[in-house]
C-alpha positions, -999 to 999 in steps of 0.1 A, spaced: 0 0 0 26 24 11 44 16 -26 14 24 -43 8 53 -25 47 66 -32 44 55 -70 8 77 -75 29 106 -53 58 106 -77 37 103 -109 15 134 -97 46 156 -94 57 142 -125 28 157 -142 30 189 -120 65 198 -129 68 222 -162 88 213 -187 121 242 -186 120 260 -214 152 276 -232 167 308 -230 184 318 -266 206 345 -267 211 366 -298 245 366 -312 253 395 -332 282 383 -350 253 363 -372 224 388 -368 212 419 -384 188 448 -375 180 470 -405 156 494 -422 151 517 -452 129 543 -456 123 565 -489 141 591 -499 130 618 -525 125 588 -552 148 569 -539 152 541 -504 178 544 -484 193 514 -463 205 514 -427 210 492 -397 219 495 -359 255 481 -344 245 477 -314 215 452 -298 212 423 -275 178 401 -266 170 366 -254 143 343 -266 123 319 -244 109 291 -260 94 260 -246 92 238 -272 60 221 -258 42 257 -256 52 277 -281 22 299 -273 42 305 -240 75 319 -258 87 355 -243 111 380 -264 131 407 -254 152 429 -275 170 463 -273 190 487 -297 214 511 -284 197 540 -310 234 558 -309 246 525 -327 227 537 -360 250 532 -391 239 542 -428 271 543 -446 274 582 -440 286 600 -411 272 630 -415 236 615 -421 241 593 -396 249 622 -370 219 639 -381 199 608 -374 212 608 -338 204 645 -332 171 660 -320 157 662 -353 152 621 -357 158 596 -326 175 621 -299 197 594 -284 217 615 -255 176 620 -245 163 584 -255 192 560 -261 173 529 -263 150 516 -286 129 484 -268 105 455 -275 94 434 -248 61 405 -253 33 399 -241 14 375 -261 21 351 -289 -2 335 -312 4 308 -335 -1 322 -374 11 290 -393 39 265 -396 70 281 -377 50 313 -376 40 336 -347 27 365 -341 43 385 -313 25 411 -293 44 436 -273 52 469 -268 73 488 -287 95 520 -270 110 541 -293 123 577 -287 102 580 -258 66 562 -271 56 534 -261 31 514 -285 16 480 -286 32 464 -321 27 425 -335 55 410 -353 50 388 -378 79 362 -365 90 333 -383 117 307 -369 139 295 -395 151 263 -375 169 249 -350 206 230 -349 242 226 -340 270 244 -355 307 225 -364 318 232 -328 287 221 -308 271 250 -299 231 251 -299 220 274 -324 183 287 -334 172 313 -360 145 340 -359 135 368 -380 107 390 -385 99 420 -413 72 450 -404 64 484 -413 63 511 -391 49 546 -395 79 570 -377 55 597 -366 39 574 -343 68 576 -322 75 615 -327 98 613 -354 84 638 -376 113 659 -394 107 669 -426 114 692 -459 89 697 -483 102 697 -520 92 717 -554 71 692 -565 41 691 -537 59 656 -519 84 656 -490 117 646 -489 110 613 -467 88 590 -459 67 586 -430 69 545 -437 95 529 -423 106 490 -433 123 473 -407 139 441 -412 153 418 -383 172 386 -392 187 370 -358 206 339 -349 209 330 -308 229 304 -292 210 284 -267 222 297 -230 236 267 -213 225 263 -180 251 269 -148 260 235 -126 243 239 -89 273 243 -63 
């Protein structure tokens, strides 16, 4: 009886315990946050230097994932040092003022094979605004040295005056010299955090 009673106890907290899930950590040497954004007729490319994030996923519940993700804004890099000074100034992102651009979840919905939608909010030169990225993982593996690897990325649109970036010249012909869409593209590779042995 008192076997029974020990087997039914152990299979209950079997069933109780949650499976861990994994923390993946982006590695920047194989990632990439960039943009573009029109210019007079024209698009013009840039990307950030500077951003770190982890992923949680439990493989079991992917419904349960979490992402966080931040950009130093000051890390801003469009081939040209005097635009990209500008960019940092207080006519575009103000980064002495607001030096980080943030996403943080807070709900995820399956939209397809390998496909989520992440809900979170967005803080960008100091607005904050609920955004869902269309996220798609591109798979999981080892590399030649053992390391744990997983792949993410995710492409959206945002509208730059939502977030108080409003600079603008208006030209000759009746249109403006940028535009007010802004295509952001995030392609990101993390290495799967390897837990710490208890002392």
């Amino acid at each position: 009886m008192i076997r029974k009673l020990s087997l039914a106890a152990a299979a209950t907290l079997l069933v109780a315990s949650p499976v861990l899930a994994d923390t993946w950590v982006i590695d920047k040497n194989h990632s990439e946050a960039g943009f573009q954004v029109r210019h007079m007729m024209s698009k013009v490319r840039g990307h950030f230097n500077d951003y770190a994030g982890t992923i949680v996923v439990d493989p079991a519940k992917p419904e349960a994932a979490s992402v966080e993700f931040t950009i130093k804004a000051a890390s801003i890099d469009t081939a040209n040092e005097g635009r990209d000074k500008d960019l940092r100034s207080a006519n575009f992102f103000e980064t002495e003022k607001y030096p980080d651009i943030s996403f943080k979840s807070t709900k995820v919905k399956a939209a397809g094979k390998d496909r989520y939608d992440v809900t979170g909010l967005l803080t960008m030169h100091g607005v904050s605004k609920e955004v869902t990225l269309p996220v798609q993982i591109l798979g999981y593996g080892k590399d030649p040295w053992g390391n744990e690897k997983a792949g993410f990325s995710t492409d959206v649109t945002l509208n730059r005056k939502d977030y108080g970036i409003v600079w603008n010249k208006a030209l000759d012909n009746g249109s403006v010299l940028l535009g007010d869409d802004v295509w952001v593209s995030i392609n990101l590779e993390a290495s799967k955090k390897k837990e710490t042995a208890a002392n």
